[in-house]
C-alpha positions, 0 to 999 in steps of 0.5 A, a space after each residue: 500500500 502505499 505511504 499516504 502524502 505528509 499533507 494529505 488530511 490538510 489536502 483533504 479538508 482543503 478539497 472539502 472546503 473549496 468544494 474541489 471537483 473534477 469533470 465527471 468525465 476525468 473521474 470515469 477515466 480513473 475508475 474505468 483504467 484504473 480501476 481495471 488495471 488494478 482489478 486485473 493486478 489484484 486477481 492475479 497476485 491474490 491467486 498466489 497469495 489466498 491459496 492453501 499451498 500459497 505459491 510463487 507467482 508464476 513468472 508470465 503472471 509476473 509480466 501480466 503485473 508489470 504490464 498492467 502497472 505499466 498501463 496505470 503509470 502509461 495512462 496517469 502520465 497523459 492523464 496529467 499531460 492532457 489536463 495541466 494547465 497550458 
C-alpha cells in the first residue's frame, strides 16, 4: 500500500472546503483504467497469495503485473499531460 502524502488530511479538508471537483468525465477515466488495471493486478497476485499451498507467482503472471502497472503509470502520465494547465 502505499505511504499516504505528509499533507494529505490538510489536502483533504482543503478539497472539502473549496468544494474541489473534477469533470465527471476525468473521474470515469480513473475508475474505468484504473480501476481495471488494478482489478486485473489484484486477481492475479491474490491467486498466489489466498491459496492453501500459497505459491510463487508464476513468472508470465509476473509480466501480466508489470504490464498492467505499466498501463496505470502509461495512462496517469497523459492523464496529467492532457489536463495541466497550458
Amino acid at each position: 500500500m502505499a505511504s499516504p502524502l505528509p499533507n494529505e488530511k490538510e489536502l483533504y479538508e482543503k478539497i472539502e472546503k473549496e468544494k474541489i471537483t473534477i469533470p465527471a468525465s476525468i473521474g470515469d477515466l480513473f475508475f474505468h483504467h484504473i480501476g481495471n488495471d488494478v482489478y486485473a493486478i489484484s486477481l492475479i497476485a491474490s491467486s498466489h497469495v489466498t491459496g492453501d499451498d500459497k505459491e510463487p507467482i508464476p513468472i508470465e503472471d509476473g509480466q501480466k503485473i508489470l504490464k498492467h502497472c505499466e498501463a496505470i503509470r502509461v495512462f496517469l502520465k497523459n492523464l496529467y499531460e492532457a489536463t495541466r494547465p497550458k
